[in-house]
PDB file as gemmi writes it, atoms N, CA and C in Angstrom:
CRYST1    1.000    1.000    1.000  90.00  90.00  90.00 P 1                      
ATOM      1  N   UNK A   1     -12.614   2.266   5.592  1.00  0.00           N  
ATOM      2  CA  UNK A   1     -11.303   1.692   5.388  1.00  0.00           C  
ATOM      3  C   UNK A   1     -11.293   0.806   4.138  1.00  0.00           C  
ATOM      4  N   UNK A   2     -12.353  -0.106   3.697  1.00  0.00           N  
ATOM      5  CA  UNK A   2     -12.547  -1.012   2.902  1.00  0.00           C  
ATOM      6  C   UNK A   2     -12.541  -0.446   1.649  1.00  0.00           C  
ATOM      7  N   UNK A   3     -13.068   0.826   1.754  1.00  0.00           N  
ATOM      8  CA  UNK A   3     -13.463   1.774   0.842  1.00  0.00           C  
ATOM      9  C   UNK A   3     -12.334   2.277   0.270  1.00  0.00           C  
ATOM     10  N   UNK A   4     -11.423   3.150   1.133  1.00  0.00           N  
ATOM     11  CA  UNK A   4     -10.243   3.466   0.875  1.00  0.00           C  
ATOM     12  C   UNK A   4      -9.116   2.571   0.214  1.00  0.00           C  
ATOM     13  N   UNK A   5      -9.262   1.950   0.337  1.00  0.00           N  
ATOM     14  CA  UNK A   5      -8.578  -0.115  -0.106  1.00  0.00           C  
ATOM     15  C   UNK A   5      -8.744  -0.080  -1.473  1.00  0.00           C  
ATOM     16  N   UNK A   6      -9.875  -0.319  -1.580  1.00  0.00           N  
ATOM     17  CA  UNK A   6     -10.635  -0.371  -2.593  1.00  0.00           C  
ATOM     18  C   UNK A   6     -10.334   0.623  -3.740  1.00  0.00           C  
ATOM     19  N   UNK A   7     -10.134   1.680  -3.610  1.00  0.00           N  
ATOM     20  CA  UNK A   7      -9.931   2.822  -4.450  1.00  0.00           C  
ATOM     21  C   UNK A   7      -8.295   3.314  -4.617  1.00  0.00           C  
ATOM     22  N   UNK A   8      -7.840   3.146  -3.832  1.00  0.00           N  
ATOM     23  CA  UNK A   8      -6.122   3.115  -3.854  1.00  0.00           C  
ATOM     24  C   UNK A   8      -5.290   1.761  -4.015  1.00  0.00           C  
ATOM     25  N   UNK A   9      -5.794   0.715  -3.631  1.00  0.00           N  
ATOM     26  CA  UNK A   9      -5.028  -0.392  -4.200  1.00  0.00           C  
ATOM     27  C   UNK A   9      -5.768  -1.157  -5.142  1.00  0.00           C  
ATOM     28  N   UNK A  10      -7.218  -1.103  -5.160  1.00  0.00           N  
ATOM     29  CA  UNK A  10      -8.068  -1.877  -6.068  1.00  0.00           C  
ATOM     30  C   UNK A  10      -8.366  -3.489  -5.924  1.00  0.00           C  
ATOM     31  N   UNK A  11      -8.008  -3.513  -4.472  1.00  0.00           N  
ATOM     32  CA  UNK A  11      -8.465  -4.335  -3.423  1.00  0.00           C  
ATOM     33  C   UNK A  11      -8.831  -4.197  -2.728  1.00  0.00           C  
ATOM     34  N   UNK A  12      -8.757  -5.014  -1.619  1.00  0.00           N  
ATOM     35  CA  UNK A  12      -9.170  -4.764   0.129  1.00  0.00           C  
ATOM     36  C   UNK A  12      -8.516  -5.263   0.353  1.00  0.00           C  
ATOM     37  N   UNK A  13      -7.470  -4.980   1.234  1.00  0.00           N  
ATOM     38  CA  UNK A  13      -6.259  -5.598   2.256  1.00  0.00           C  
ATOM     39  C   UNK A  13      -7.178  -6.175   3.869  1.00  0.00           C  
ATOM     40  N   UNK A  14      -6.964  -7.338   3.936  1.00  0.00           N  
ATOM     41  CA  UNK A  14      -8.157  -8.276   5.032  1.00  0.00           C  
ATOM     42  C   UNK A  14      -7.434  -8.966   5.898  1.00  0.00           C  
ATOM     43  N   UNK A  15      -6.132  -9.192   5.474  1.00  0.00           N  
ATOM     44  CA  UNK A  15      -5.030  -9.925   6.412  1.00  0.00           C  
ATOM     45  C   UNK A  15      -4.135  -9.496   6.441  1.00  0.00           C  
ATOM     46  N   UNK A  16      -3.824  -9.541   7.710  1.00  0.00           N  
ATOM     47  CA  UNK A  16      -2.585  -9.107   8.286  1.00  0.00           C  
ATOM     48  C   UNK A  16      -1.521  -9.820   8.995  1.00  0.00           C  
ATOM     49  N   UNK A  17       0.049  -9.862   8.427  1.00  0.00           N  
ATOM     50  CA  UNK A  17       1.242 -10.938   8.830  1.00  0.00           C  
ATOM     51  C   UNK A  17       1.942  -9.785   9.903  1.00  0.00           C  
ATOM     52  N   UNK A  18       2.039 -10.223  10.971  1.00  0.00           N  
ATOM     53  CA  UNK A  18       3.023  -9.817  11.852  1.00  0.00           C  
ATOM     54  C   UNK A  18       4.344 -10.900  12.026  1.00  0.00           C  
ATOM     55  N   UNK A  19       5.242 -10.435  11.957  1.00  0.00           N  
ATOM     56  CA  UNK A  19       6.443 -11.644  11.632  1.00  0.00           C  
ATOM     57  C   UNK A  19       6.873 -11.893  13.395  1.00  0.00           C  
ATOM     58  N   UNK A  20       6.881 -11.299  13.681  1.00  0.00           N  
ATOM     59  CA  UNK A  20       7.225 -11.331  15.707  1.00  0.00           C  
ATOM     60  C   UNK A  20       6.263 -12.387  16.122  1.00  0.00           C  
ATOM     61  N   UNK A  21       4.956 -12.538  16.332  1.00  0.00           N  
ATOM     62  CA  UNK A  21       4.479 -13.913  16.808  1.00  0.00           C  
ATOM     63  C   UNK A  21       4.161 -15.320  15.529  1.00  0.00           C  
ATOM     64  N   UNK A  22       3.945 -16.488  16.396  1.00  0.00           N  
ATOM     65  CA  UNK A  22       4.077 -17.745  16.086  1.00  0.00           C  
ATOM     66  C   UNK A  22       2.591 -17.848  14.996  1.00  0.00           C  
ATOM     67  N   UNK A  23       1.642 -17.374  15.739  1.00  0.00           N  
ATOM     68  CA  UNK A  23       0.061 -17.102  14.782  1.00  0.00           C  
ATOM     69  C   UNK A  23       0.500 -15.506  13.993  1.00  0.00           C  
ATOM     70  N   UNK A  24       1.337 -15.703  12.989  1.00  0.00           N  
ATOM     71  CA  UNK A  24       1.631 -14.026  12.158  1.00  0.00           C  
ATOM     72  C   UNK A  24       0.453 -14.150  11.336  1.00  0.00           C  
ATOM     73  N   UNK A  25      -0.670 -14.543  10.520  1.00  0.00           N  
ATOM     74  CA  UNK A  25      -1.714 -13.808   9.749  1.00  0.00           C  
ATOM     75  C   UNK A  25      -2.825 -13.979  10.402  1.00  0.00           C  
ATOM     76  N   UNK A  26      -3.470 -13.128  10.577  1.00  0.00           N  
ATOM     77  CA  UNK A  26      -4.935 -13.014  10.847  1.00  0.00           C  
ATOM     78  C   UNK A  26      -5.912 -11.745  10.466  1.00  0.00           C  
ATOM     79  N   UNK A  27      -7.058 -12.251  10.414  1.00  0.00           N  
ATOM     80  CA  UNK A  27      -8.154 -11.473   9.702  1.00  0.00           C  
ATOM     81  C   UNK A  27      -8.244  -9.989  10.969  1.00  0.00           C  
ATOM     82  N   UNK A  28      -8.139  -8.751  10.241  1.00  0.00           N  
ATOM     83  CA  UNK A  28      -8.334  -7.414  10.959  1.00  0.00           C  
ATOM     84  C   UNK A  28      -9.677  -7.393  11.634  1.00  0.00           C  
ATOM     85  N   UNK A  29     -11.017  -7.488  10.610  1.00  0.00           N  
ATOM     86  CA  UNK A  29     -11.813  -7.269  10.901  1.00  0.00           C  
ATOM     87  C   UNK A  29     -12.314  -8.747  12.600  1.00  0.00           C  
ATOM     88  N   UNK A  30     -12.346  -9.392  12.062  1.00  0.00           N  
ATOM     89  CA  UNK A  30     -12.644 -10.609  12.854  1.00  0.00           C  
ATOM     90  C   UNK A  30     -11.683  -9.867  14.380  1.00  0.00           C  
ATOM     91  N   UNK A  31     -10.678  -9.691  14.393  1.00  0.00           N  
ATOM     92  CA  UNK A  31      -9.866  -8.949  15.207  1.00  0.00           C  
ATOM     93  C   UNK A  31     -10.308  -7.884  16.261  1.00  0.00           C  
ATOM     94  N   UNK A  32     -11.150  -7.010  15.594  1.00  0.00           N  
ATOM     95  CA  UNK A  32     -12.032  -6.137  16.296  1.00  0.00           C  
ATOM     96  C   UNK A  32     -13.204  -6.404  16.590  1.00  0.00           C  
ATOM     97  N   UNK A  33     -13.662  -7.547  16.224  1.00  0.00           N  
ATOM     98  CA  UNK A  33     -14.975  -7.554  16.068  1.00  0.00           C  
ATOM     99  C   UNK A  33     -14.680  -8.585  17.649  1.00  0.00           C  
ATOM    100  N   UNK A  34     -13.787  -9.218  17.850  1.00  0.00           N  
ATOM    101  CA  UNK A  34     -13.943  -9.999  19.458  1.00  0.00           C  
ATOM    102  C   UNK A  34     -13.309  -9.120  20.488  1.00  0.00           C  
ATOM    103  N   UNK A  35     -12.419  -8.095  19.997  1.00  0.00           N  
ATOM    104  CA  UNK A  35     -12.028  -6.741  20.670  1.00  0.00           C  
ATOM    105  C   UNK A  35     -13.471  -6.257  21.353  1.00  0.00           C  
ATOM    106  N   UNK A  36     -14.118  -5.899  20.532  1.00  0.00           N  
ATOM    107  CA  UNK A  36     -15.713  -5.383  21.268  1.00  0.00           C  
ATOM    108  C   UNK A  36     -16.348  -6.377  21.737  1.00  0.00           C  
ATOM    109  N   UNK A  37     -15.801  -7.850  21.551  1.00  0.00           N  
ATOM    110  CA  UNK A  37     -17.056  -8.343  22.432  1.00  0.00           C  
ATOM    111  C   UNK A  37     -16.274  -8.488  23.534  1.00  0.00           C  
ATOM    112  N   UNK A  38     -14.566  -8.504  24.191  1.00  0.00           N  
ATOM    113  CA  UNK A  38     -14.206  -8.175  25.349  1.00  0.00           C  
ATOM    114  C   UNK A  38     -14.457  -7.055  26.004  1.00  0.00           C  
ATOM    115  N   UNK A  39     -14.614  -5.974  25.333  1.00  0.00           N  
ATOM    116  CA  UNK A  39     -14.921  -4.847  25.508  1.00  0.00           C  
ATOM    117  C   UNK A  39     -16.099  -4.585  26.448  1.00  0.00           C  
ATOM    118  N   UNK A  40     -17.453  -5.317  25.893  1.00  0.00           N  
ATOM    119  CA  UNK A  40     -18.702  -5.365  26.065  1.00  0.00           C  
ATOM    120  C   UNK A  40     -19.146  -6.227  27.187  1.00  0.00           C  
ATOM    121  N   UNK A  41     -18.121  -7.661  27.177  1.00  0.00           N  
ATOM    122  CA  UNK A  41     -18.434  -8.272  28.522  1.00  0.00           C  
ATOM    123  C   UNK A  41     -17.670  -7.988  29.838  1.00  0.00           C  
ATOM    124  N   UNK A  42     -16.548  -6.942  29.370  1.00  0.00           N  
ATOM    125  CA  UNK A  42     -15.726  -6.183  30.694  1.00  0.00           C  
ATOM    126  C   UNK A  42     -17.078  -5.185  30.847  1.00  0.00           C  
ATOM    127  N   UNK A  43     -17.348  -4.463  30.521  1.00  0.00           N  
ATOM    128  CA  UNK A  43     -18.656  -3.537  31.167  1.00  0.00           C  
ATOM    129  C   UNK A  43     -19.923  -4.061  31.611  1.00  0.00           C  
ATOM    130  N   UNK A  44     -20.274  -4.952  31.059  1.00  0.00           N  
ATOM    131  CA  UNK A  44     -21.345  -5.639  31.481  1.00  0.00           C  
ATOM    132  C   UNK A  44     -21.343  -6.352  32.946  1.00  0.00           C  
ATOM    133  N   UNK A  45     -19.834  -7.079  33.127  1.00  0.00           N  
ATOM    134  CA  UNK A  45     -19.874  -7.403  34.780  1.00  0.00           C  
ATOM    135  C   UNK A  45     -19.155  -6.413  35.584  1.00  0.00           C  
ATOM    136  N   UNK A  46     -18.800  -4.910  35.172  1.00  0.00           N  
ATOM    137  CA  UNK A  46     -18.704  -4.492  36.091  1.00  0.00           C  
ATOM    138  C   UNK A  46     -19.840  -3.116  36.846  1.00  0.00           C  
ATOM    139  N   UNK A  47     -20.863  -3.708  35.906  1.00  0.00           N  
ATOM    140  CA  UNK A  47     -22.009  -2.632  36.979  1.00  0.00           C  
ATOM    141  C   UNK A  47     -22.883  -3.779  38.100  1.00  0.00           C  
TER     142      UNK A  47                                                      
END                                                                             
């Protein structure tokens, strides 16, 4: 993705504004990256 960024805009697009909630910018990556760690501690307590 960074890559693609990179080569079509000649940046990296890293933040993202949603105008509908009160917190509108935040970092994508950082975003997914606590996505998997909910992810990881929902499976972990349910075995």
């Amino acid at each position: 993705s960074n890559f693609f960024d990179r080569i079509f805009f000649g940046y990296v697009i890293d933040w993202m504004k949603i105008f509908i909630l009160p917190i509108s910018i935040f970092n994508i990556a950082d975003l997914m990256i606590i996505g998997g760690i909910i992810i990881l501690v929902v499976k972990c307590f349910k075995k």
